[in-house]
VMD Tcl script that draws the C-alpha trace (Angstrom):
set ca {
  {10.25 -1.16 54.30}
  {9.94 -5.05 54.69}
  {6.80 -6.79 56.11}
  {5.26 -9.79 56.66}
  {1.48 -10.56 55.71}
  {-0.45 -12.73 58.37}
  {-2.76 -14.56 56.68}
  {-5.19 -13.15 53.66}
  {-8.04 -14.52 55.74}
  {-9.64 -10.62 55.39}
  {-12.11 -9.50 52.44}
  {-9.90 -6.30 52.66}
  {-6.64 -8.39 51.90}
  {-6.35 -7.80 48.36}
  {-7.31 -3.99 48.34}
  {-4.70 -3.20 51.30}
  {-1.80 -5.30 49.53}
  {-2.00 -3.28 46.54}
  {-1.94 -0.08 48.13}
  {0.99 -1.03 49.92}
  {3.34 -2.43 47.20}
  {2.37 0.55 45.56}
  {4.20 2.59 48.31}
  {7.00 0.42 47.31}
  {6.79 -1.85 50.43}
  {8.30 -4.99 49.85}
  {6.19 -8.02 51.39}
  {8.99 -10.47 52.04}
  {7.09 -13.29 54.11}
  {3.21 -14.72 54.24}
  {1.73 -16.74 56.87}
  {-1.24 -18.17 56.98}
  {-3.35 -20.95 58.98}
  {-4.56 -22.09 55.60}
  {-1.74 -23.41 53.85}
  {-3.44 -23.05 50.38}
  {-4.88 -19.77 50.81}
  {-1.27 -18.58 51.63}
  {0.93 -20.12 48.85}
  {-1.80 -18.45 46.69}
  {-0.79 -14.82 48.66}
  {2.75 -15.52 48.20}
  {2.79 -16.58 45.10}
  {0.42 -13.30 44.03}
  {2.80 -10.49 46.77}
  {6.47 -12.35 45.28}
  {6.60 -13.27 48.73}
  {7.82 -16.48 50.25}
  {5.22 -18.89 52.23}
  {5.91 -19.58 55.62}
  {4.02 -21.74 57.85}
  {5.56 -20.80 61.31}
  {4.71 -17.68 62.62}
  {7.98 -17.25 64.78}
  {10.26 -18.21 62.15}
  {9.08 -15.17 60.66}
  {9.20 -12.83 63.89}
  {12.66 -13.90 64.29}
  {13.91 -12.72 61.01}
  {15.49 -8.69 61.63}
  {14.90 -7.89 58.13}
  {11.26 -7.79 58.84}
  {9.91 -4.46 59.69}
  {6.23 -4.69 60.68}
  {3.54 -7.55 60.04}
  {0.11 -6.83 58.46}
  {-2.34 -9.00 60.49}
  {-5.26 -9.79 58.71}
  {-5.82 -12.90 60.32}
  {-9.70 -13.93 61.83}
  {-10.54 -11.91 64.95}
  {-10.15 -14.08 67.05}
  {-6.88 -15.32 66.64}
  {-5.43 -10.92 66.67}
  {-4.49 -11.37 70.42}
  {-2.01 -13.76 70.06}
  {-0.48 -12.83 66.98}
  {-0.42 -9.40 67.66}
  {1.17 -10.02 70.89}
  {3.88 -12.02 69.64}
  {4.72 -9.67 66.90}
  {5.12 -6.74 69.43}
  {7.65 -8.98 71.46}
  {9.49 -9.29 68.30}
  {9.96 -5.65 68.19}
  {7.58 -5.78 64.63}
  {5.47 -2.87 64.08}
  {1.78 -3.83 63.54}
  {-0.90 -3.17 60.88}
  {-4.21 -4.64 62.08}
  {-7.70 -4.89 60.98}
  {-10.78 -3.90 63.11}
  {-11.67 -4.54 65.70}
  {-8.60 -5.09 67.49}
  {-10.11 -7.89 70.22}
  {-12.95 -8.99 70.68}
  {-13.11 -7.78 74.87}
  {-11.78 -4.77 76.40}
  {-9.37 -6.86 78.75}
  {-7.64 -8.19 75.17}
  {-7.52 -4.78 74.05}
  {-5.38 -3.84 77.60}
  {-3.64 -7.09 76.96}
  {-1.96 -5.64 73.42}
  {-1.76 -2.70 74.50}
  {0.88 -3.40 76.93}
  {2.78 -5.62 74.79}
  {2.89 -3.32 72.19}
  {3.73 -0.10 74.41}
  {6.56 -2.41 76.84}
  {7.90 -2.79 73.58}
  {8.21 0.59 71.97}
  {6.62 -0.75 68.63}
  {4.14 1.19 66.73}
  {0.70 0.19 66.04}
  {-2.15 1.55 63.94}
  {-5.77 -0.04 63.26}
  {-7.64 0.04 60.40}
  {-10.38 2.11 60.31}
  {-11.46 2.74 56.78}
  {-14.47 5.07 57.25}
  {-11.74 7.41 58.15}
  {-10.49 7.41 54.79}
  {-13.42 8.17 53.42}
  {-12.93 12.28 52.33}
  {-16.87 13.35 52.91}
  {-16.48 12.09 56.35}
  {-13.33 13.93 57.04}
  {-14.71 16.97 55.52}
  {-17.82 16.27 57.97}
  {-15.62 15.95 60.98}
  {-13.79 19.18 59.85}
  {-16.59 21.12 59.90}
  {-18.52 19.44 64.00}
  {-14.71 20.01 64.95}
  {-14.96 24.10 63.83}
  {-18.29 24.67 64.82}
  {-20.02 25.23 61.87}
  {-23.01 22.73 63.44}
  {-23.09 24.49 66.48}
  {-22.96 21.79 69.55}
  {-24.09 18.28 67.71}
  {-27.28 16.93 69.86}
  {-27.83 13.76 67.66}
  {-26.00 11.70 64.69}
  {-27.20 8.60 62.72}
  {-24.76 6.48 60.75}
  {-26.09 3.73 58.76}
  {-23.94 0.99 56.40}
  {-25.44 -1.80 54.96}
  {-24.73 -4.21 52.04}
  {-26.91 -7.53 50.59}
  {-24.13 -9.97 52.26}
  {-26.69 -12.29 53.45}
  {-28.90 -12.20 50.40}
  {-25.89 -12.13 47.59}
  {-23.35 -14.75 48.98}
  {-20.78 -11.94 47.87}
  {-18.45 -13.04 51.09}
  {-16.93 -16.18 52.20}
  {-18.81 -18.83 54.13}
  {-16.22 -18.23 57.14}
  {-16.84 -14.86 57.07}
  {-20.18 -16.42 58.85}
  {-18.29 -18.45 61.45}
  {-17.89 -16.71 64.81}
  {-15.45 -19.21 65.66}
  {-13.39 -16.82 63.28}
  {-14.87 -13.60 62.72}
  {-15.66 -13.51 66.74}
  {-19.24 -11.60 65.35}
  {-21.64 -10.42 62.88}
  {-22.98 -7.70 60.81}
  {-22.72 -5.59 64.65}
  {-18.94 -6.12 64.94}
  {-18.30 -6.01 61.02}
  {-20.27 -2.98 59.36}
  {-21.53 -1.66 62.36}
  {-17.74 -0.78 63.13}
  {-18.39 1.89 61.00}
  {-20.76 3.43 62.85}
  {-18.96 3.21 66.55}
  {-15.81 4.61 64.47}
  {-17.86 8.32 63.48}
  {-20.29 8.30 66.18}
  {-17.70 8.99 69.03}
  {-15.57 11.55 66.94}
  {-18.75 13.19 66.40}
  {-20.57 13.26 69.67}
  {-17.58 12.58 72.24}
  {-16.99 10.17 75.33}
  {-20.01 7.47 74.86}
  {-21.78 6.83 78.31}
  {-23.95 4.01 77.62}
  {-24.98 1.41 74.86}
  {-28.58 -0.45 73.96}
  {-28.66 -2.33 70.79}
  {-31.16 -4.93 69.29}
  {-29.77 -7.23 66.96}
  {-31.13 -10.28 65.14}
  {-30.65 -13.04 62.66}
  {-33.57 -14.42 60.37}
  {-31.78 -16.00 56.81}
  {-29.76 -18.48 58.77}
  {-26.57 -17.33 58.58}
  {-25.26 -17.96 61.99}
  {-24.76 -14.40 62.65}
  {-26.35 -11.45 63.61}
  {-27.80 -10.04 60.31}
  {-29.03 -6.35 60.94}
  {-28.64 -4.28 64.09}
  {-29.38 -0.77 65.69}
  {-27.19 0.53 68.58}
  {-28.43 3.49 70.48}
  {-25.23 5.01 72.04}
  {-25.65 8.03 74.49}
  {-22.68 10.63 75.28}
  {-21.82 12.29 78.44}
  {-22.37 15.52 76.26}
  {-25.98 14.62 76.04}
  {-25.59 14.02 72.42}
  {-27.60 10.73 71.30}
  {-25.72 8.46 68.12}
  {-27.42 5.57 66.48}
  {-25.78 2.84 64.55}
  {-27.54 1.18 61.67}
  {-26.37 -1.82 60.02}
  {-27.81 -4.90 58.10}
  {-26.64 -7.76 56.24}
  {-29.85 -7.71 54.67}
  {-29.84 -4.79 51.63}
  {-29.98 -4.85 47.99}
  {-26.48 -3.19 47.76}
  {-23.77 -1.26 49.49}
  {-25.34 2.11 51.09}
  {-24.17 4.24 53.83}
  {-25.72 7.37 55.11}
  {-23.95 9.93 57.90}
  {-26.48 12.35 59.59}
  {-25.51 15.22 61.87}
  {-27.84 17.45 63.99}
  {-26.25 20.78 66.26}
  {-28.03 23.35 67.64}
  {-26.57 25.83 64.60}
  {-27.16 23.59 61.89}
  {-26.94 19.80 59.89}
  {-25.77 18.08 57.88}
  {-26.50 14.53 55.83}
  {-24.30 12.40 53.70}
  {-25.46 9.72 50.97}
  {-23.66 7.39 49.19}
  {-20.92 5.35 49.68}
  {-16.90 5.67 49.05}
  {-16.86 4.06 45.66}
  {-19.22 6.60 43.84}
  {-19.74 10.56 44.56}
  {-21.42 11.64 47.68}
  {-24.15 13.48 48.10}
  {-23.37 16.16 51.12}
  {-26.39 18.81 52.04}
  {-25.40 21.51 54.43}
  {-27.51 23.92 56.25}
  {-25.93 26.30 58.75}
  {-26.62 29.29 60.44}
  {-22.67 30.37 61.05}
  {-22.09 30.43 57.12}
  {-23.69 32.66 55.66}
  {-23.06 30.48 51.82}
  {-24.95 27.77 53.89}
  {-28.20 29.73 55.55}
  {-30.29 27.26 53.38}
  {-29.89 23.70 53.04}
  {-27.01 23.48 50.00}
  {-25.84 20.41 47.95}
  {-22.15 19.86 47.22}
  {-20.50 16.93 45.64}
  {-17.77 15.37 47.60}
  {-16.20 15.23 44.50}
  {-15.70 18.97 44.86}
  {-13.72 18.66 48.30}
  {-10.07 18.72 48.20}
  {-8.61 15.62 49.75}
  {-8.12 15.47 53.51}
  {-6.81 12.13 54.28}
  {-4.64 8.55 52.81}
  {-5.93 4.95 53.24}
  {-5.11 3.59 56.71}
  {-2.33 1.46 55.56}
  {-0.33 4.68 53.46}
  {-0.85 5.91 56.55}
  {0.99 3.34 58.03}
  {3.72 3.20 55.63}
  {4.57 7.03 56.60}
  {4.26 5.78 60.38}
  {7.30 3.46 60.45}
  {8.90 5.37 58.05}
  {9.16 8.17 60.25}
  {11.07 8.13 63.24}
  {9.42 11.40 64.76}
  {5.90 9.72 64.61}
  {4.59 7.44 67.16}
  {0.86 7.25 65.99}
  {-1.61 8.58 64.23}
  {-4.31 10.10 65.30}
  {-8.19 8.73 64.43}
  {-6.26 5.14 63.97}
  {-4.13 4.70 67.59}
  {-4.41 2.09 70.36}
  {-7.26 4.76 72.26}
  {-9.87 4.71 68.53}
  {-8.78 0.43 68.55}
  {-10.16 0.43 72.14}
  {-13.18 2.69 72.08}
  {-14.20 0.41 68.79}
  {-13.58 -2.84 70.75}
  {-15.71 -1.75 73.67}
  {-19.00 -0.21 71.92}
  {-18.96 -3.98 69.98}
  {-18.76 -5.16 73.82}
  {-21.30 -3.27 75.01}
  {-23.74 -3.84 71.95}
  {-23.68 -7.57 71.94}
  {-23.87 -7.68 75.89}
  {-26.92 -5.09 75.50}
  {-28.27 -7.17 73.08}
  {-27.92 -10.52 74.81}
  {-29.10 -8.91 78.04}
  {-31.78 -6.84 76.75}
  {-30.54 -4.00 78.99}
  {-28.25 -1.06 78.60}
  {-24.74 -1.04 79.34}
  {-22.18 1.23 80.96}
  {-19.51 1.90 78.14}
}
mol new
graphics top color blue
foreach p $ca { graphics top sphere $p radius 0.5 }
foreach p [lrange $ca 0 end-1] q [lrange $ca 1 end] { graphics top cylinder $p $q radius 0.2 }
display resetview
């Protein structure tokens, strides 16, 4: 398999190119809008630097293209690679609106090419392993969830200054870790209904720093989004309420989580019980093994969790908050 990197503008760059050579992939071409930033990725993937997009497109050798471009620049890009027949690897979100989303979507399905988005909270095993057990009814019918990620962006400088321009990132904290959080929430509670978030910004970043989205589900169920820019260090927590039982997750994916488990269908879980999720077996790959597998073979279309429906449901709860936000009103999903 032969691909194309579009620009190593993403914090996730690195981490996704070396799980991908390591399937083997060969990364043939880079392009980037910042002509220093890719020699550097071609010179680091044994790739060769181009600087015009469709010079690459047009070369038949090239398989798929791994967009990791700004935000705001996915819709064209993304477009043009599907016209060229390339499949497409993309980071979230997909677009910034709903109507960009529909936009992609037809170039991408008009031209037969497969597509899958990055959604790395999927990857994460403890969150599988929660989703596993909401999907077999251990829970009973889930009535509320709470997701919350947050790291000490703001505070710690730990990210690029453009990672602060909306010119490129097309958002903040909301659209960046809170995309965790409108990820789980629906595969948890179902078809979201409506959206109220506050958001705000007070360290002068540019961006909205810390958020919380309230998102309710035609199933009644109630999900809230945490996120902040704003923390001493990297923390998520996952917390799921049914009428049979809960659950709560703590910790993030780079150490061992923390899972407690109370529910009334097992009988090993009648009282609240503590497992590692180092003790699970493992349910899932990364997002872009995943993709590998996905061009590789012909039988497979898409993947569940990471297909053009999960890319728009994520695009339009990021709509909704920011419009809920700006508005001070709730919003229709």
């Amino acid at each position: 398999m032969k691909v194309a990197l579009i620009s190593a503008w993403h914090v996730h760059t690195k981490k996704f190119m070396a799980r991908l050579l390591a399937k083997n992939v060969e990364c043939v071409y880079v392009w980037d809008f910042d002509e220093a930033r890719g020699q550097q990725a071609a010179h680091d993937y044994q790739a060769t630097f181009e600087a015009d997009y469709r010079v690459i497109l047009a070369d038949e050798q090239i398989d798929a293209v791994i967009v990791e471009a700004p935000t705001t620049m996915h819709k064209e890009l993304i477009i043009l690679a599907a016209q060229a027949k390339k499949h497409i690897f993309s980071e979230k979100v997909l677009a910034l609106t709903t109507q960009d989303c529909l936009e992609i979507e037809q170039a991408i399905r008009t031209n037969d090419v497969k597509f899958m988005i990055s959604l790395e909270s999927l990857a994460n095993n403890a969150y599988h392993y929660a989703l596993q057990l909401v999907h077999e009814g251990v829970l009973g019918e889930v009535t509320s969830a709470y997701f919350r990620r947050s790291h000490g962006a703001v505070i710690q400088n730990h990210l690029p200054s453009y990672w602060f321009d909306v010119s490129q990132s097309g958002g903040g904290v909301t659209l960046d870790l809170g995309s965790h959080g409108f990820t789980l929430l629906p595969l948890i509670c179902g078809q979201p209904q409506s959206v109220s978030c506050i958001m705000n910004e007070t360290w002068g970043s540019g961006v909205d720093e810390r958020s919380t989205t309230v998102i309710e589900f035609t199933s009644g169920a109630i999900g809230t989004a945490t996120t902040s820019f704003l923390a001493s260090t990297l923390d998520n927590y996952l917390e799921i309420i049914g009428t049979q039982g809960s659950l709560q997750i703590v910790g993030n994916e780079h150490e061992p989580q923390a899972i407690f488990i109370q529910s009334n269908v097992k009988a090993e879980y009648q009282r609240k019980t503590l497992i590692s999720s180092e003790g699970i077996s493992k349910l899932t790959d990364y997002p872009i093994e995943l993709f590998v597998d996905l061009v590789n073979n012909s039988d497979k279309t898409e993947f569940p969790y990471y297909d053009l429906e999960a890319a728009k449901t994520l695009t339009r709860l990021v709509e909704c908050a920011y419009e809920s936000a700006r508005t001070g009103q709730t919003v229709i999903y």
